[in-house]
N, C-alpha and C positions, 0 to 999 in steps of 0.2 A: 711252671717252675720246675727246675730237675733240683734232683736231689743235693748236691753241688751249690747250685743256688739258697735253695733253703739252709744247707747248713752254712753255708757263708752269712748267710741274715741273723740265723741263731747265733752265730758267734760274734759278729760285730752288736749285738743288741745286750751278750754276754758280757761282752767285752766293757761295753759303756756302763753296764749296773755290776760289777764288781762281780759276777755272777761264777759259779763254777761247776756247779751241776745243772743239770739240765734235766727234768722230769719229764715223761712222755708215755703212752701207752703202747704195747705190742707191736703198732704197725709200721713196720720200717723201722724196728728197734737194733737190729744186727748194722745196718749202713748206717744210722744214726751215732752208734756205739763206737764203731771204728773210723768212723771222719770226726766226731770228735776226738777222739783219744788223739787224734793225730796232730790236733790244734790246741790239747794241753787242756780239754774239758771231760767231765765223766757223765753218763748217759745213766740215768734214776729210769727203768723201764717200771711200768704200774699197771701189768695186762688185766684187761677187763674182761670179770667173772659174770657169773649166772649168781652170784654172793654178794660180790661187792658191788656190782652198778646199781642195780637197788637203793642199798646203804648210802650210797655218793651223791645219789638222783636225790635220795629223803634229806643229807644234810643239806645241801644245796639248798633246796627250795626251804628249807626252817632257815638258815642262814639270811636268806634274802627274805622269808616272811616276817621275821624277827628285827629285819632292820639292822641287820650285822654284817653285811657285805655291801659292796662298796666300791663300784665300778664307774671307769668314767664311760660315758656315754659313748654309746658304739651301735649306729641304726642297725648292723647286719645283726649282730648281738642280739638285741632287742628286737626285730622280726624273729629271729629264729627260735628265742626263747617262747614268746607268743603262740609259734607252732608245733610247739616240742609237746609230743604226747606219749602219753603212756597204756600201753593195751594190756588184756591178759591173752593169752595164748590157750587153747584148746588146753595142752597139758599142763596149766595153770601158773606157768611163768610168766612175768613180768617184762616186756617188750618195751622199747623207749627210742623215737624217731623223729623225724620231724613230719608233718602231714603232708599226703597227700605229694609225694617223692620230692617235699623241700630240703633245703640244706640245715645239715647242724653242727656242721665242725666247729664253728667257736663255743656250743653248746659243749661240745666234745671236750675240749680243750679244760672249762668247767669242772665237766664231770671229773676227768682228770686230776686234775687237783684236790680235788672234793677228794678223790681215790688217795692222793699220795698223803694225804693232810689226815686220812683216817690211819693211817699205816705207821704215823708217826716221822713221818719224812721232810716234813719242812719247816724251819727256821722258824721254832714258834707256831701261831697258828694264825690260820687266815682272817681271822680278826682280829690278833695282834697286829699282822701286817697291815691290814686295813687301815688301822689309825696313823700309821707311821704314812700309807697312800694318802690319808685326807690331808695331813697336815699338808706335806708337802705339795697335794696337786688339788688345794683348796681354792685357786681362783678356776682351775678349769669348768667345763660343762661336766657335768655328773649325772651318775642316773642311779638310783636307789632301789633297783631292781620294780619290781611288779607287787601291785597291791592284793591280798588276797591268800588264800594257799600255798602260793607260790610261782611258779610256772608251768604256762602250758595246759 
């Protein structure tokens, strides 16, 4: 997909949920920023620290151990949380990937939120928004996150 393409998806997907910010991390924040602005949306960037991914990784997985989040069912989602790990590094930080060179962008995406939602940045919070997801997407497939610690 080029760039172009995706932001045409983010804004037709805007467009349909009333939406007008867009939250995102550092990567392709500047193109993001100005092809929105040019379609009448503003670009919430949320770059991911040696601080804050941590923090975003640990709500996360309490959120989803807890029983407080609240996703509809998504195989790739679900694979990749599965292999989402967390190492430490020689100089004793905290490393977060998926195993063995898999994919974790929609992990990413997650974390992301987990990041904007500590920062004070979104509409309430993501268990508030949750209930207002269940009500309305209460016949779909669901999935209640992972049993245990959390993920990964």
């Amino acid at each position: 997909m080029t760039g172009t393409q995706i932001v045409d998806r983010l804004v037709a997907v805007a467009e349909d949920r009333q939406i007008r910010t867009i939250h995102g991390d550092q990567r392709e924040s500047l193109m993001l920023r100005a092809q929105l602005a040019e379609r009448g949306l503003s670009f919430q960037e949320h770059p991911w620290t040696s601080s804050n991914k941590p923090k975003a990784v640990e709500r996360l997985r309490r959120l989803m151990a807890d029983g407080l989040l609240s996703l509809d069912f998504h195989a790739k989602l679900r694979r990749e949380l599965a292999n989402f790990e967390e190492r430490i590094t020689t100089s004793g930080q905290f490393t977060y990937s998926a195993r063995r060179g898999g994919h974790d962008d929609f992990v990413a995406l997650l974390i992301t939120a987990m990041i904007a939602d500590i920062e004070g940045e979104l509409v309430g919070n993501v268990t508030q928004l949750n209930l207002v997801q269940r009500a309305r997407l209460s016949q779909s497939r669901r999935w209640d996150g992972m049993p245990g610690r959390g993920f990964g």
